[in-house]
C-alpha positions in Angstrom: -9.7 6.3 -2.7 -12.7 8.0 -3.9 -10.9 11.4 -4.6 -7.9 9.0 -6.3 -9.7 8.2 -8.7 -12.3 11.1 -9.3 -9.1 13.3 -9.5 -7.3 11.2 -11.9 -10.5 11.3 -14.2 -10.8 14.6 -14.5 -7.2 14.8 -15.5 -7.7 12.0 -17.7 -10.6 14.2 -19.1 -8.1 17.5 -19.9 -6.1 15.7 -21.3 -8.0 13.7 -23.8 -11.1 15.6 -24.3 -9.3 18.6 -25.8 -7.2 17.0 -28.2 -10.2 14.7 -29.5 -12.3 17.9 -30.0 -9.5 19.8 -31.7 -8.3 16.8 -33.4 -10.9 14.1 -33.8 -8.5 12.4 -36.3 -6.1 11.8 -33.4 -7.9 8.4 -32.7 -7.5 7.1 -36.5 -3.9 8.5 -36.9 -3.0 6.2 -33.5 -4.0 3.2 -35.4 -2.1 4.2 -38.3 0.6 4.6 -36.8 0.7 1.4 -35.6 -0.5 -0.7 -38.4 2.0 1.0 -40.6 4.8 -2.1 -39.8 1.7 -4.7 -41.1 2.1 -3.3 -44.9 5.5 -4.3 -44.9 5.2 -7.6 -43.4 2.7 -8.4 -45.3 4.8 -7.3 -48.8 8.1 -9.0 -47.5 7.2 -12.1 -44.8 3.8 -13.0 -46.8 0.4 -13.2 -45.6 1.0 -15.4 -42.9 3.0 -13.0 -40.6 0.0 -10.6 -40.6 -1.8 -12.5 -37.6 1.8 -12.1 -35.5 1.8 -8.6 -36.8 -1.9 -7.3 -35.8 -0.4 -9.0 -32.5 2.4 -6.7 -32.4 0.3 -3.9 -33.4 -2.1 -3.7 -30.7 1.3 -4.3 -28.1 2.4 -1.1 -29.9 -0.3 0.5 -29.4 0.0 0.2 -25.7 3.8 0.3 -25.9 3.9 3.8 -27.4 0.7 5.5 -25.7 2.6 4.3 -22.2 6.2 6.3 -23.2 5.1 8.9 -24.3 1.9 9.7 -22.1 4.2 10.3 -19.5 7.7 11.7 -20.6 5.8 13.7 -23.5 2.7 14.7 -21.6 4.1 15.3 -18.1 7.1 17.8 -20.1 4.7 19.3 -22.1 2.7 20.4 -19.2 5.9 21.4 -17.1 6.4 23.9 -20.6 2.8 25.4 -20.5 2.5 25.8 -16.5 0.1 22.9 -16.3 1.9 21.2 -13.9 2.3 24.2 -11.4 -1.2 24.7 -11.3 -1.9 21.0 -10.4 0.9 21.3 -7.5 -1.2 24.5 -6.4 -4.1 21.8 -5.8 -4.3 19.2 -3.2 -3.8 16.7 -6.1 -2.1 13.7 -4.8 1.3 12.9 -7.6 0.0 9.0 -8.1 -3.7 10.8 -9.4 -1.5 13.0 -11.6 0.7 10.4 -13.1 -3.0 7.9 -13.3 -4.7 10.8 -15.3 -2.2 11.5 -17.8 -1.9 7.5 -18.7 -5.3 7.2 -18.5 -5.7 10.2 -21.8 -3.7 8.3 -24.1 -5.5 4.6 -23.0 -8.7 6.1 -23.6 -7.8 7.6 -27.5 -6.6 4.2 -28.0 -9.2 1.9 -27.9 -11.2 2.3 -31.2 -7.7 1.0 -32.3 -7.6 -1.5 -30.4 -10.8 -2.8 -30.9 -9.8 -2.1 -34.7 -6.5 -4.7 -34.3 -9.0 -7.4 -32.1 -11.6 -7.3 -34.8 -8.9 -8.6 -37.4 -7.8 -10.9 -34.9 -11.0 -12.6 -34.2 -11.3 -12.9 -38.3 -8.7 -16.3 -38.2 -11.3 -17.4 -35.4 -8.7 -17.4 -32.4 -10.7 -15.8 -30.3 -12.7 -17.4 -27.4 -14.3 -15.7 -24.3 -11.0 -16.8 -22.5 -8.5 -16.2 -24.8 -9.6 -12.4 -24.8 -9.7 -11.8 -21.3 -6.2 -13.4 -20.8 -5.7 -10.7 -23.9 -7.0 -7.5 -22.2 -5.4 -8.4 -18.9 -1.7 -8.6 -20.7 -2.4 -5.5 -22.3 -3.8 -3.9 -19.4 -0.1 -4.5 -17.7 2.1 -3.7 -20.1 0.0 0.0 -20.1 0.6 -0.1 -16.0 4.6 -1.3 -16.7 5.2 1.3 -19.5 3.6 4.1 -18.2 5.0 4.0 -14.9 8.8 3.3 -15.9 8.2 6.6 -18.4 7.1 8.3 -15.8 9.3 7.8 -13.3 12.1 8.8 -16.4 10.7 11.8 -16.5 10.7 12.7 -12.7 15.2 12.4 -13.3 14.7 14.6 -16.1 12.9 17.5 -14.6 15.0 19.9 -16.2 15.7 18.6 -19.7 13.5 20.8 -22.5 10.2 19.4 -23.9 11.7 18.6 -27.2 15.0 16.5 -25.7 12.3 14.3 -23.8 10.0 13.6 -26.9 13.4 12.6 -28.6 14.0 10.2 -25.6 9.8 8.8 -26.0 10.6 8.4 -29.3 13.4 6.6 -29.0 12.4 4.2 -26.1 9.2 3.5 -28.0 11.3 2.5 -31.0 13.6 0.2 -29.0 10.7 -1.4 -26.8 8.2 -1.8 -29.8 10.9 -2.7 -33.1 13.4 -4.5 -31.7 12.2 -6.8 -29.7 9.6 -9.6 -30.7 6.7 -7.3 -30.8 5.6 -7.8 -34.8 7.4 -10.7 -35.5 7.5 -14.0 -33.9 10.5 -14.8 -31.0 10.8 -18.2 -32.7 12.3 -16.1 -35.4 15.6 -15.5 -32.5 16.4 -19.0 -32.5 18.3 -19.6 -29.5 18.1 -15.7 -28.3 14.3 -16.3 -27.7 15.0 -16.0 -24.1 15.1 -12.5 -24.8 11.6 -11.8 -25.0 11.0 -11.7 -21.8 13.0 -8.8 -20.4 11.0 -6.5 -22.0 7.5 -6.3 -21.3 6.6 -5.5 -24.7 7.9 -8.2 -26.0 6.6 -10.4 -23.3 3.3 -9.4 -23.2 3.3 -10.3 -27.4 4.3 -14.1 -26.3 1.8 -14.2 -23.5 -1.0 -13.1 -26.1 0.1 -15.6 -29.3 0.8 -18.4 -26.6 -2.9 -17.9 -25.3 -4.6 -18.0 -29.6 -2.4 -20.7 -30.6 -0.1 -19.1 -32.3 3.1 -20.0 -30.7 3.3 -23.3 -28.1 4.5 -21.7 -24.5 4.3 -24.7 -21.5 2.3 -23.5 -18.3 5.8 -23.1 -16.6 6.7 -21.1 -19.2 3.6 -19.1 -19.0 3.4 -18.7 -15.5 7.4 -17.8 -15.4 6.2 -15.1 -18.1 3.4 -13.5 -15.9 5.9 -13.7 -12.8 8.4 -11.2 -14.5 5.8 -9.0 -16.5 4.0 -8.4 -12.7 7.6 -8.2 -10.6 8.6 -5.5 -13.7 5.3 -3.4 -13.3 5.4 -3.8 -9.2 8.7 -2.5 -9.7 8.6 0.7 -11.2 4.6 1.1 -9.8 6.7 0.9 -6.5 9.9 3.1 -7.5 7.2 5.8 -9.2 5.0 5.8 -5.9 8.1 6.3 -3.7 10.5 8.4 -6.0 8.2 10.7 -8.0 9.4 13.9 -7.5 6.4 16.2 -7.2 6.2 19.7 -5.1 10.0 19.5 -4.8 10.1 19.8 -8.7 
């Protein structure tokens, strides 16, 4: 367990460090990125969608770092030889695929922090209500990252470029289009959708849990149910199909 998770560090580490020295705006443009939806809200729904979108902003932050750590990452180091040398190593896949999630997660929290500071400005935070917060987030990282990976494992020999098109486009259709920066109460009587995707799930868990939409304990409990089964699920699928030396 030890070398788990000292080896997924130290690919955590070559992957972030790098980019943050050659780059240190990398960290800044990740928050742009994701507040960029809020300006519109905020000029077409009014002020009072900006709480639901600052919601939906720190989901997307998690939603898009977890697509594309691994489909980008993992075919961008197939392209420079990256991957050959860690197959060389007696790296174990499940450190691999833990180290490249764990780069992205790690640029991302001054935005995150950045989105919760807004947040706690209406005064919806508590003690409770944040760790309930961090935990939701921390699964929808574990669901998104490991159903992109295990993508990427099928498309071992598709070019670097066709598989960003594919993060981009699963990141738009997980983050947009579901009830990430707007409210599901806004679906009417397709609400129910919400919770087939986790990123859309995880946003009801969080607004349920700072009041900002009423969710019954069933309801919440039903919620967590399918965001862990979903995660366990393609954790499970990753750890068993993951195509590593064979690739």
């Amino acid at each position: 367990m030890s070398k788990f998770i000292k080896d997924s560090l130290i690919i955590a580490w070559m992957k972030s460090y790098p980019d943050l020295k050659r780059n240190p705006l990398t960290m800044m443009l990740l928050a742009l990125i994701s507040a960029i939806p809020l300006f519109f809200m905020v000029i077409f729904a009014g002020g009072g969608m900006l709480i639901h979108g600052i919601v939906g902003a720190m989901v997307s932050t998690i939603g898009f770092i977890g697509v594309a750590s691994a489909i980008g990452e993992i075919s961008w180091d197939k392209y420079i030889k990256l991957r050959e040398m860690m197959v060389a190593m007696p790296v174990h896949p499940l450190s691999y695929a833990m180290g490249i999630a764990l780069a992205p997660l790690l640029l991302s929290i001054p935005s995150l922090l950045l989105f919760g500071a807004l947040a706690a400005t209406w005064g919806i935070f508590t003690p409770t209500t944040l760790l309930w917060t961090i935990a939701a987030l921390f699964v929808c990282w574990a669901a998104m990252s490991s159903m992109s990976f295990l993508i990427s494992t099928y498309l071992i020999k598709a070019s670097p470029w066709l598989l960003n098109q594919i993060s981009n486009l699963l990141g738009i259709g997980l983050i947009f289009i579901p009830p990430v920066y707007y409210p599901e109460t806004m679906l009417g009587s397709l609400s129910w959708i919400s919770v087939v995707f986790p990123t859309s799930n995880v946003a009801g868990l969080i607004r349920a849990y700072l009041g900002l939409q009423t969710l019954s304990q069933e309801a919440i409990m039903i919620r967590w149910l399918i965001l862990i089964a979903t995660t366990t699920v393609f954790v499970v699928l990753t750890s068993v199909k993951a195509r590593w030396r064979e690739a």
